[in-house]
C-alpha positions as CSV (number, residue, x, y, z in Angstrom):
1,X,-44.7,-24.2,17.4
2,X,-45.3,-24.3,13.7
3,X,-46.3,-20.5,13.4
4,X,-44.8,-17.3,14.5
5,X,-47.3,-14.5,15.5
6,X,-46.0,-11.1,15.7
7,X,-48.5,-8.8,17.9
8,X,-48.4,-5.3,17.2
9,X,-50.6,-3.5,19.4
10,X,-52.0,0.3,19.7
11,X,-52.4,-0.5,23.5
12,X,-48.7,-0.6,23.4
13,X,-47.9,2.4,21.5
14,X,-49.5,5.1,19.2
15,X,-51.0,4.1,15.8
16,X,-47.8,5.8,14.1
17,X,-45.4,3.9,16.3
18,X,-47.3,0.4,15.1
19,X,-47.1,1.3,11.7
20,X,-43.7,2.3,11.8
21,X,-42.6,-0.9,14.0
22,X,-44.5,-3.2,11.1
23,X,-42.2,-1.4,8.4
24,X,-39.1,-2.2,10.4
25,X,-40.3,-5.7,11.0
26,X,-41.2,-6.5,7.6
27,X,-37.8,-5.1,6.3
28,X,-36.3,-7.6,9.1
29,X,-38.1,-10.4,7.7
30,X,-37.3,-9.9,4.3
31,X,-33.6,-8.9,4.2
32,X,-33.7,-12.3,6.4
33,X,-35.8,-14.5,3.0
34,X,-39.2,-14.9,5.5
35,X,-42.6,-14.7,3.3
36,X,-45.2,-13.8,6.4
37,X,-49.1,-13.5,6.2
38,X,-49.9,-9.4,7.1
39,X,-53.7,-8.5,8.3
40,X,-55.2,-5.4,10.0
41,X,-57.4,-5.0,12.7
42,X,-60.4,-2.3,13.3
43,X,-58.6,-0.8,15.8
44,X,-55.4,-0.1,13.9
45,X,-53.4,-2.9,15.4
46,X,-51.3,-5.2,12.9
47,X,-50.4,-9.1,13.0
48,X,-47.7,-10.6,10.9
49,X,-47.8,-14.3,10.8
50,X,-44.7,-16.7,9.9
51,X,-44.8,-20.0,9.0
52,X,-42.2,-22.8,10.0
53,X,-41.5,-25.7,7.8
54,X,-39.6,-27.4,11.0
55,X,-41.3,-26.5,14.4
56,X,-39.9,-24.3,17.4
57,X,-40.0,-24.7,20.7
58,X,-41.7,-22.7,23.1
59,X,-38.8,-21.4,24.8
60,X,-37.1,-20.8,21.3
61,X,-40.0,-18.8,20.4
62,X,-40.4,-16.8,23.2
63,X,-36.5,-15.3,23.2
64,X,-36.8,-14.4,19.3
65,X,-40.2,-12.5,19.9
66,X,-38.7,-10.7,23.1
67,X,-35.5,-9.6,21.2
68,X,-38.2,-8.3,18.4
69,X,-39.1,-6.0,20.9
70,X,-36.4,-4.3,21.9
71,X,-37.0,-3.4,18.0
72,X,-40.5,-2.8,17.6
73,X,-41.9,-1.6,20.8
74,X,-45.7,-1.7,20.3
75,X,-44.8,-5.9,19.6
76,X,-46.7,-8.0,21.9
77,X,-44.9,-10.7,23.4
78,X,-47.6,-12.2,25.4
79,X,-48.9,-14.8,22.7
80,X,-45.5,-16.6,23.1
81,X,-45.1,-16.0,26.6
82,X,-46.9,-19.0,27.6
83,X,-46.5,-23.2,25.5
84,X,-50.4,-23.8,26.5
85,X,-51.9,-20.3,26.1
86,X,-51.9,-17.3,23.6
87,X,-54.7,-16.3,21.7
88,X,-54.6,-14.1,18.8
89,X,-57.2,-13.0,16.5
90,X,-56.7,-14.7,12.5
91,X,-57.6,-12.8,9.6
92,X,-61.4,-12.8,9.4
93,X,-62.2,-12.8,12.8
94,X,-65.0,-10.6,14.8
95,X,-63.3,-8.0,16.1
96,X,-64.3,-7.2,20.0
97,X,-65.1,-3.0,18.5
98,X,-67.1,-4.3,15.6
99,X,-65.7,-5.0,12.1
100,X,-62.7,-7.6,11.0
101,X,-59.3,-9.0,10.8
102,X,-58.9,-7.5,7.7
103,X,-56.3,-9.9,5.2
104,X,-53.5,-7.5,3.8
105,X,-51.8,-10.2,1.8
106,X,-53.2,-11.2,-1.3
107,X,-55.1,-14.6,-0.8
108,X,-53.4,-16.5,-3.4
109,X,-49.9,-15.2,-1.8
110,X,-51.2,-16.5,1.3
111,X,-52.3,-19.7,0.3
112,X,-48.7,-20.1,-1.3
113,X,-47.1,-18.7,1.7
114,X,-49.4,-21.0,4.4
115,X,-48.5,-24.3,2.3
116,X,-44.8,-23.7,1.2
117,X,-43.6,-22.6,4.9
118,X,-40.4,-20.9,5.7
119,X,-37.1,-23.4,5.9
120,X,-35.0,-23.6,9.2
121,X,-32.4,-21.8,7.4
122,X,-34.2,-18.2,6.9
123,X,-35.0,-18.9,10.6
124,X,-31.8,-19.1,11.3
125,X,-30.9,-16.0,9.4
126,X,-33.4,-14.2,11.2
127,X,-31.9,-15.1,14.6
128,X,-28.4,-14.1,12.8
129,X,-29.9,-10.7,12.3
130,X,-31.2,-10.4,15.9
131,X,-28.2,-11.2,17.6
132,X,-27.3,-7.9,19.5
133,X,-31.1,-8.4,20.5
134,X,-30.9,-11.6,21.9
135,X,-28.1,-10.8,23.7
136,X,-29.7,-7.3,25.2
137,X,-32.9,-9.5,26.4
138,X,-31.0,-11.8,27.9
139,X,-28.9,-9.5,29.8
140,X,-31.9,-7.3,30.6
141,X,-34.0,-10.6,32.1
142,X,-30.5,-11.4,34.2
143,X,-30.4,-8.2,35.7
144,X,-34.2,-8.2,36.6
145,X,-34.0,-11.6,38.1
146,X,-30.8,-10.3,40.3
147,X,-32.3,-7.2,41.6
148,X,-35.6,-8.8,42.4
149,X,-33.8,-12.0,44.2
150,X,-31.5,-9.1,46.1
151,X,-34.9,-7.3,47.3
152,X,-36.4,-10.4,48.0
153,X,-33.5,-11.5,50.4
154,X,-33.7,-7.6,52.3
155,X,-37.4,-7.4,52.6
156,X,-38.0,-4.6,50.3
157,X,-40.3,-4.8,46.9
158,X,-37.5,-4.8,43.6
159,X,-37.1,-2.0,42.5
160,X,-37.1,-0.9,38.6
161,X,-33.6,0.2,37.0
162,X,-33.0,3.1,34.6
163,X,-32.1,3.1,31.1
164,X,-34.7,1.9,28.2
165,X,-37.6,1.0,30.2
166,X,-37.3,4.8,32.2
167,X,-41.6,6.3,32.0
168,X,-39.6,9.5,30.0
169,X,-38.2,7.0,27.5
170,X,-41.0,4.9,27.2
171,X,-43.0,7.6,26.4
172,X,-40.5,8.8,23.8
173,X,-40.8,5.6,22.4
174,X,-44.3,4.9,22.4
175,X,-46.2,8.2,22.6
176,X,-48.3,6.8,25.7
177,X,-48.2,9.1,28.5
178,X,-49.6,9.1,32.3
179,X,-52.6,11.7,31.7
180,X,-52.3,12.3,35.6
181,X,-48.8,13.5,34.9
182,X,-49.1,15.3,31.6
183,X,-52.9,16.9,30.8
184,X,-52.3,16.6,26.7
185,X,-50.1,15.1,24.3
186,X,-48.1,18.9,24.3
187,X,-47.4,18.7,27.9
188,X,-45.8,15.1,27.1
189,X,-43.5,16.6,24.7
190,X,-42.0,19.6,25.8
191,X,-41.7,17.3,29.3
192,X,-39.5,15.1,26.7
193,X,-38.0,18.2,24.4
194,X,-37.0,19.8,27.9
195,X,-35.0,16.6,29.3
196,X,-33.3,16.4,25.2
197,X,-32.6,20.2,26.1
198,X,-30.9,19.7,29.0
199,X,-28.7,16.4,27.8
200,X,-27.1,18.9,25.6
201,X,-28.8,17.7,22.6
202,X,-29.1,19.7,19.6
203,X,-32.1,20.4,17.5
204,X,-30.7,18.2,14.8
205,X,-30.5,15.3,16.6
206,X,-33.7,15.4,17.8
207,X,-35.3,15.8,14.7
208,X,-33.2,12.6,13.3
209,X,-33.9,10.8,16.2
210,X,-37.7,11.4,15.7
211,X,-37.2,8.9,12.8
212,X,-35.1,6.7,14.7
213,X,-34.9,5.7,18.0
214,X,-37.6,7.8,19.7
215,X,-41.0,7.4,17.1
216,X,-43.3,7.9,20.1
217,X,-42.3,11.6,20.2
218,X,-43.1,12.3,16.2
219,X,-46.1,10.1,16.8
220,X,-47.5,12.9,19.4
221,X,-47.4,15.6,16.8
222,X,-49.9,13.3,14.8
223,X,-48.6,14.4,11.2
224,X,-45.3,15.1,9.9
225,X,-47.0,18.7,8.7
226,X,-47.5,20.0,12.3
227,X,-44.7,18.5,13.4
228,X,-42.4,20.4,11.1
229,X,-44.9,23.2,11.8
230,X,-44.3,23.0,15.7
231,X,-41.0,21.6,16.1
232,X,-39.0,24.7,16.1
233,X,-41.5,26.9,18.2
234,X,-41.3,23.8,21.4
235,X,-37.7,23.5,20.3
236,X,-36.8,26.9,21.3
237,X,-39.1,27.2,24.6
238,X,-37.6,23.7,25.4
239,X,-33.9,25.9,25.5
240,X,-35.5,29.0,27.3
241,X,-36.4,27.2,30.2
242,X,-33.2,25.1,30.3
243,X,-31.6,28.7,30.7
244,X,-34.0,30.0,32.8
245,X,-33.7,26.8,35.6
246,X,-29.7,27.7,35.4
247,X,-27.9,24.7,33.1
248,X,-24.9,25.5,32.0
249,X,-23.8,24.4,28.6
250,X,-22.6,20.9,28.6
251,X,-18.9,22.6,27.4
252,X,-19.0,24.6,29.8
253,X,-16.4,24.4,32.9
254,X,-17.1,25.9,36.2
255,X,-16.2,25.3,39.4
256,X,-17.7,26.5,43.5
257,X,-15.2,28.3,45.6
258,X,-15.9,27.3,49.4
259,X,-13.5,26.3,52.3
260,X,-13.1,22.8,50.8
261,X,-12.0,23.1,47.6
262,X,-9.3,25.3,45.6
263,X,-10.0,27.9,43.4
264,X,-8.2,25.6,39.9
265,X,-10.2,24.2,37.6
266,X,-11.0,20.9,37.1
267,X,-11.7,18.6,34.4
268,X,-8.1,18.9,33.0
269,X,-6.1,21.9,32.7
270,X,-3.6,21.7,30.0
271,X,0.0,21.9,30.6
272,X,1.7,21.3,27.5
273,X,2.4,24.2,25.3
274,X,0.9,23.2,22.1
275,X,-2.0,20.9,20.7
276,X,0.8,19.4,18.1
277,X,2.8,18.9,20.7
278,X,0.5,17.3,22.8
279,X,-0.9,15.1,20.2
280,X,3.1,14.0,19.7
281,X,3.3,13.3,23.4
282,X,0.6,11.3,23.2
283,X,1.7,9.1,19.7
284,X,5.0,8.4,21.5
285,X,3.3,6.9,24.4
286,X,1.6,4.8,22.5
287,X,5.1,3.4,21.0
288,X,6.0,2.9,24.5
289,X,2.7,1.5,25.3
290,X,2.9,-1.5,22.8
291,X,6.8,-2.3,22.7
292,X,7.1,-2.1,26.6
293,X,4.1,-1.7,28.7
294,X,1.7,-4.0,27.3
295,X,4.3,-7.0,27.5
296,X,4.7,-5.9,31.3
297,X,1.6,-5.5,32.2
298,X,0.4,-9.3,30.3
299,X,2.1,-11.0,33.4
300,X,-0.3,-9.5,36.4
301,X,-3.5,-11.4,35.1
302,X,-6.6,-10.2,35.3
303,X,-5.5,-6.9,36.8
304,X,-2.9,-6.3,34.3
305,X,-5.8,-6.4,31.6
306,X,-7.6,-3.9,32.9
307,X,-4.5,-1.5,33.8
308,X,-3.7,-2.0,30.1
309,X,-7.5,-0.8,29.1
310,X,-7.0,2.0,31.9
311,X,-3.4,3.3,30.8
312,X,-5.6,3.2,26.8
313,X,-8.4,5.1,28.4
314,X,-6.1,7.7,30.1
315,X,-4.2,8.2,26.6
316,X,-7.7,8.4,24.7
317,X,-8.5,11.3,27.7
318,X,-5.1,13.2,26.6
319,X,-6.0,13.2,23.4
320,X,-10.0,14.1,23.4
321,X,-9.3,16.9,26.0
322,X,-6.0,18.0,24.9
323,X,-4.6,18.2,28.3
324,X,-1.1,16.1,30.3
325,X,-2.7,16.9,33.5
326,X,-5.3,14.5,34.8
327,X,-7.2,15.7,37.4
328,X,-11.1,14.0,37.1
329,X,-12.3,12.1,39.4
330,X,-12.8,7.8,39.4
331,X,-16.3,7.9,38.3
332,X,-15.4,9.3,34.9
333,X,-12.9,6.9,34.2
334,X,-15.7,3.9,35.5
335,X,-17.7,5.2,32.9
336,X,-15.0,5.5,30.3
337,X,-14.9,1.8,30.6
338,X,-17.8,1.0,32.2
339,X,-16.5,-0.6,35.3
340,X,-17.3,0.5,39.2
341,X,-15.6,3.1,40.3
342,X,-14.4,1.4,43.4
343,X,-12.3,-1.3,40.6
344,X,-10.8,2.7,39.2
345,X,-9.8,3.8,42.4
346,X,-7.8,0.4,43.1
347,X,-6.4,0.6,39.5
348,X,-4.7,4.3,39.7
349,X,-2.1,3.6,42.0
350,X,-1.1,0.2,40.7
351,X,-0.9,1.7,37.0
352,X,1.0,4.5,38.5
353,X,3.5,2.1,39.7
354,X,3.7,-0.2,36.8
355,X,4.0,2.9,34.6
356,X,7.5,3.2,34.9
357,X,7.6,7.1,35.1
358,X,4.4,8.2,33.0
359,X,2.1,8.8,35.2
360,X,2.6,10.7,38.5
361,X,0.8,11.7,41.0
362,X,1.3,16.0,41.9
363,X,-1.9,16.2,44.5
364,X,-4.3,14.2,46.4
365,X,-7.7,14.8,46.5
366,X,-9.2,17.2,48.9
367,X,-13.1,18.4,48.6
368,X,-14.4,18.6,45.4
369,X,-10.9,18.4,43.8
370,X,-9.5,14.7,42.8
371,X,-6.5,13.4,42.8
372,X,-4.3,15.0,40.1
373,X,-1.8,13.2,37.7
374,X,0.3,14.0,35.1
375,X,1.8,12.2,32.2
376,X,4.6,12.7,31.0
377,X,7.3,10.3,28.9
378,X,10.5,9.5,30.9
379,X,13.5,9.9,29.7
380,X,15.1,6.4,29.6
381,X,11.7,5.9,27.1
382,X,12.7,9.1,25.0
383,X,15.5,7.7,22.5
384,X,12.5,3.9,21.9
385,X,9.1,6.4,21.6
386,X,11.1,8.0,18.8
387,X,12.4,5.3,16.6
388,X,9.0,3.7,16.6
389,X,6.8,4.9,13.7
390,X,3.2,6.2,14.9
391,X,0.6,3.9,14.4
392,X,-2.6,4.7,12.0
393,X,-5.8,5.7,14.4
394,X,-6.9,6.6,17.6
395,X,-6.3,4.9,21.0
396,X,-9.4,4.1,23.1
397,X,-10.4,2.9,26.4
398,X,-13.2,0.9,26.3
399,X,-15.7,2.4,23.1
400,X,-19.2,1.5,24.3
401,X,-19.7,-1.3,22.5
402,X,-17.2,-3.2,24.0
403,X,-19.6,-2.4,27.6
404,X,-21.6,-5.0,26.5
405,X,-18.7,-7.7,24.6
406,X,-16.0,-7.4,27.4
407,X,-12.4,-6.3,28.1
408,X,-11.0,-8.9,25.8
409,X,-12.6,-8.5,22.7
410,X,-11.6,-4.8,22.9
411,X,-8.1,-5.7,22.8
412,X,-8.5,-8.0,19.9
413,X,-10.5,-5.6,18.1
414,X,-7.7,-2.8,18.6
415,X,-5.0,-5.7,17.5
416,X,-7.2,-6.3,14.1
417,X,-7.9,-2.6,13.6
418,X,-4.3,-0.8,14.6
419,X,-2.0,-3.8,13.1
420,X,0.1,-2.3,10.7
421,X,-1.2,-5.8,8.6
422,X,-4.5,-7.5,8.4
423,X,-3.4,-10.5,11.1
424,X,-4.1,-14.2,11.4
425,X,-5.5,-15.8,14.4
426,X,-2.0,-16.8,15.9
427,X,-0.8,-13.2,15.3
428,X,-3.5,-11.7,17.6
429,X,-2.5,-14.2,20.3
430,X,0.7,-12.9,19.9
431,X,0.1,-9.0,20.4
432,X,-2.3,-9.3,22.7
433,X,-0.6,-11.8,24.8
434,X,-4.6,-13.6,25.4
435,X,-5.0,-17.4,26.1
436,X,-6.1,-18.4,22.3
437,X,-9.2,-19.7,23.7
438,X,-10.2,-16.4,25.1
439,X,-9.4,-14.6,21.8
440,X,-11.2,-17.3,19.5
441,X,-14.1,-16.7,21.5
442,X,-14.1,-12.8,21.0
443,X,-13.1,-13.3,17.6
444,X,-16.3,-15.8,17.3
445,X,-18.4,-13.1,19.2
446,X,-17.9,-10.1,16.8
447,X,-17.7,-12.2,13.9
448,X,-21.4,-13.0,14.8
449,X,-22.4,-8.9,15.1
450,X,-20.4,-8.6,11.5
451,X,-17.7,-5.9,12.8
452,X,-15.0,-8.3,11.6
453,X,-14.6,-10.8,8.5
454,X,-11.9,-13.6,8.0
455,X,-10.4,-13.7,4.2
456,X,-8.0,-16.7,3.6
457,X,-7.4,-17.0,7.3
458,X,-6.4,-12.7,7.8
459,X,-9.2,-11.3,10.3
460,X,-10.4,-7.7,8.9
461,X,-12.5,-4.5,9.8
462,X,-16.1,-5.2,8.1
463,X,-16.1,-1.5,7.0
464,X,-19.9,-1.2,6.8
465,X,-21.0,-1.8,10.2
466,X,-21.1,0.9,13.0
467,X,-20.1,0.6,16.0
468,X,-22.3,3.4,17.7
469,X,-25.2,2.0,16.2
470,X,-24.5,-1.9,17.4
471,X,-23.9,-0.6,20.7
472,X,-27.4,1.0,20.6
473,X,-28.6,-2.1,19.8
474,X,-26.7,-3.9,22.3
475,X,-28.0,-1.5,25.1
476,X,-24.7,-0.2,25.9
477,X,-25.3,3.0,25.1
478,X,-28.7,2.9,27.8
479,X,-26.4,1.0,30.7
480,X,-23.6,4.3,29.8
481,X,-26.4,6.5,30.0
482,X,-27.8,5.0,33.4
483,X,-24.1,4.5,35.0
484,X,-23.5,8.8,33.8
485,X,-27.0,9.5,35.9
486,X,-26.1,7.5,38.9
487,X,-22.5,9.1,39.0
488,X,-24.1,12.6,38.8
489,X,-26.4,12.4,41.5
490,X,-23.9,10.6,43.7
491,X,-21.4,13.8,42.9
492,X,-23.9,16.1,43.6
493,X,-25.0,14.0,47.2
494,X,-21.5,14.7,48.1
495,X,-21.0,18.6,46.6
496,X,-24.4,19.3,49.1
497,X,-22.6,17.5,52.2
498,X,-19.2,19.5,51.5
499,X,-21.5,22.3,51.5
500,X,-22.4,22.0,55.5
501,X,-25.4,24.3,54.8
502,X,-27.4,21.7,52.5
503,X,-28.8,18.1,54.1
504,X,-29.3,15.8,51.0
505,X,-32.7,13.9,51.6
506,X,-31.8,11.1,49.1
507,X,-33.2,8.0,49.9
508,X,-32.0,4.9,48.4
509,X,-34.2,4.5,46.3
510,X,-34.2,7.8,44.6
511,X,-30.5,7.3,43.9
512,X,-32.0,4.8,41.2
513,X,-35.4,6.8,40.3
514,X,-35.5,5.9,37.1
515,X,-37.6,9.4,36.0
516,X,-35.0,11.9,37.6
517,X,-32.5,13.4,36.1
518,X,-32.2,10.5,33.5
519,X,-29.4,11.3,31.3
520,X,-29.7,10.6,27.9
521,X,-26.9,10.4,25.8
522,X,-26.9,13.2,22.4
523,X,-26.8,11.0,19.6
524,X,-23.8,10.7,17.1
525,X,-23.0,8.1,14.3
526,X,-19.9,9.4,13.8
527,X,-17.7,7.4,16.7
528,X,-15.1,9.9,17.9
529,X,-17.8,12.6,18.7
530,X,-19.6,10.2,20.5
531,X,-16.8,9.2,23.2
532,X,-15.8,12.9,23.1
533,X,-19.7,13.6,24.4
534,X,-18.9,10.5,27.0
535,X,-15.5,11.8,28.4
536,X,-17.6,15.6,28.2
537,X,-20.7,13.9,30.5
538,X,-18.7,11.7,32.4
């Protein structure tokens, strides 16, 4: 193909969605050096048109156009979805409601632009740029062909997963709404404003998501003026009726007394008698961690990876809940690290054995209750944990992003970001005890999402990039989101059957309903609140 054709469409989304989506487009194109043709149509719909100096295959084509819309979500992919099909309307063309393809670009410009054609290497900038993207739609069109070749094989029609492509998020997104569901555009956003209520979002967040992630929701107010005028008013009747259904704060602990369950808390009762002290205990088992577990633990293989990202996850728990004692159940630690919960419940006991005295089990589950640990540091580690210095930052699990790169590259990271020195390739080998092959590749990976930078052969931390915000982009925040829903109605499937009195009717399908009880994750560019809200929800 010598010509890209970017689609942007008011059947996809509202008119204020498309223009926004052609802002963040153009700003695409042109931090990435592409000169593109811009026209308008009658019915407010917008085309962008890039010209190749070397051609593009069909397939090529069609993966950087789907990536653009996990971007701009009133894009059209359908030109490009097909090598011997695709119409779409030039500029000057009759327009189907009367009027024009109206030329937006100067026609000198144009002419220029049209004859001197973008080179391969702004095209391959651009696909530089969309790289979280093209990995999302790739992931997204595996998953799809899975579940529908796993319903095929049982008989039953596929069945559509939660997360981005949810009706509530679409319409969040796109401000189109089922007018058999919701009778006005009012009705579609309190239904959104009530579900943001109940995530435990705040009003701030919503209104800097209205900018952001979610432009179908400002796009309903139809001007900034009545949205600013309205916002607080739906805001605040959005929180009534949260109360008034019965949610409790998302801070909030509580627990049911019944015949099956104790009346202790859950969800980590602290033992130790300070937070200082506390925060100590949880420095000098990371000491121990690196000089003694980690080299341990590098001999069991595969397992002994994900015990050493399990034993980081249950340190990173300590230390966002302030607590010795852990008493949650599997399915918070799956999400932690976005594994199954199944994979958690194998990993516990093995970790408690290869721990070596820090981790011990006071209480097996029973009812609602889990099974109940508590760390602690032995004494044959006491005299090592303190003649080791405490290193600089925080201990983590698995941070979302790494959901979507893998276990590996979230040990390499760490070794980059926690050395006490910016290290070589060899050096990561080393401390992370990885085949080099496995950590060249990871090293390759993020190098390609900019988180890290090589200078005279030292890897670094490339300070300006965000981690919360490429795991947005990299849907890992959406597949957190979606495992945190399935986890909660599974608990509360089990809560009514320990209950005797209550018969759950949940279908299998329902389990996955992607319009109930969707949880959507409060927002947060600041990357220690953020796993703070995920060990909260989880």
């Amino acid at each position: 193909m010598a010509t890209l054709c970017l689609d942007l469409d008011t059947s996809k989304a509202l008119q204020g969605v498309v223009d926004d989506d052609a802002q963040r487009l153009v700003n695409l194109l042109e931090s990435c050096g592409i000169r593109y043709v811009a026209d308008v149509s009658p019915s407010g719909g917008r085309h962008l048109y890039i010209p190749l100096a070397e051609r593009m295959s069909g397939p090529e084509v069609r993966k950087l156009v789907e990536a653009m819309t996990l971007l701009a979500p009133s894009l059209d992919p359908s030109p490009h979805q097909n090598i011997t099909d695709g119409c779409i309307r030039v500029p000057g063309s009759a327009h189907k409601s009367g009027g024009h393809q109206i030329l937006t670009t100067p026609l000198a410009t144009a002419y220029d632009i049209l004859r001197r054609r973008n080179p391969a290497s702004a095209v391959t900038a651009l696909r530089r740029a969309l790289a979280p993207e093209l990995q999302r739609a790739h992931e997204l069109k595996d998953r799809t062909a899975k579940m529908a070749a796993a319903a095929t094989a049982h008989g039953i029609p596929p069945i559509p997963f939660a997360g981005i492509q949810s009706p509530l998020r679409v319409l969040a997104r796109t401000g189109l709404y089922d007018t058999a569901k919701y009778a006005s555009p009012s009705e579609a956003r309190m239904a959104v404003l009530n579900h943001f209520a109940s995530c435990g979002w705040t009003l701030d967040q919503v209104r800097r998501e209205l900018g952001g992630q979610f432009p179908g929701l400002a796009a309903l107010y139809t001007s900034t003026d009545r949205q600013e005028r309205l916002i607080y008013a739906e805001w605040a009747e959005a929180c009534r009726w949260i109360q008034k259904r019965g949610t409790q704060p998302a801070d909030r602990k509580t627990t049911r007394i019944n015949d099956t369950s104790l009346p202790e808390p859950t969800g980590g009762a602290s033992r130790t008698s300070s937070k200082a002290a506390l925060h100590q205990l949880v420095n000098d088992l990371e000491n121990v961690l690196y000089a003694v577990l980690d080299h341990r633990l590098k001999e069991r293989g595969r397992d002994g990876l994900s015990l050493r990202l399990l034993l980081r996850a249950v340190l990173g728990y300590m230390r966002t809940m302030e607590t010795d004692l852990l008493d949650v159940g599997c399915r918070t630690f799956a999400t932690a690290m976005g594994k199954h919960h199944g994979t958690i419940a194998r990993l516990l006991p093995l970790l408690q054995e290869a721990s070596d005295g820090i981790l011990t089990k006071v209480s097996d589950a029973r009812g609602r209750n889990a099974d109940a640990y508590v760390i602690q540091l032995p004494p044959h580690f006491e005299q090592l944990a303190r003649e080791l210095s405490w290193r600089s930052g925080k201990i983590h699990g698995i941070r979302p992003v790494f959901r979507a790169l893998g276990d590996v590259a979230a040990l390499v990271y760490e070794s980059i970001e926690r050395g006490r020195l910016s290290p070589t390739t060899a050096a990561i080998v080393r401390s992370t005890g990885l085949s080099r092959t496995a950590v060249e590749t990871a090293l390759g990976a993020m190098s390609s999402y900019n988180m890290i930078e090589r200078r005279h052969g030292h890897w670094t931390i490339t300070a300006g990039t965000s981690l919360t915000a490429l795991a947005r982009r990299l849907g890992a925040l959406d597949d957190a989101a979606e495992q945190i829903s399935r986890h909660r109605k599974q608990r509360a499937a089990w809560h009514a059957w320990l209950d005797r009195h209550l018969v759950p009717e949940l279908a299998e399908h329902e389990v996955e309903d992607p319009d109930s009880d969707l949880y959507w994750i409060p927002p947060s560019e600041n990357e220690l609140d953020l796993v703070g809200t995920l060990w909260r929800v989880a």
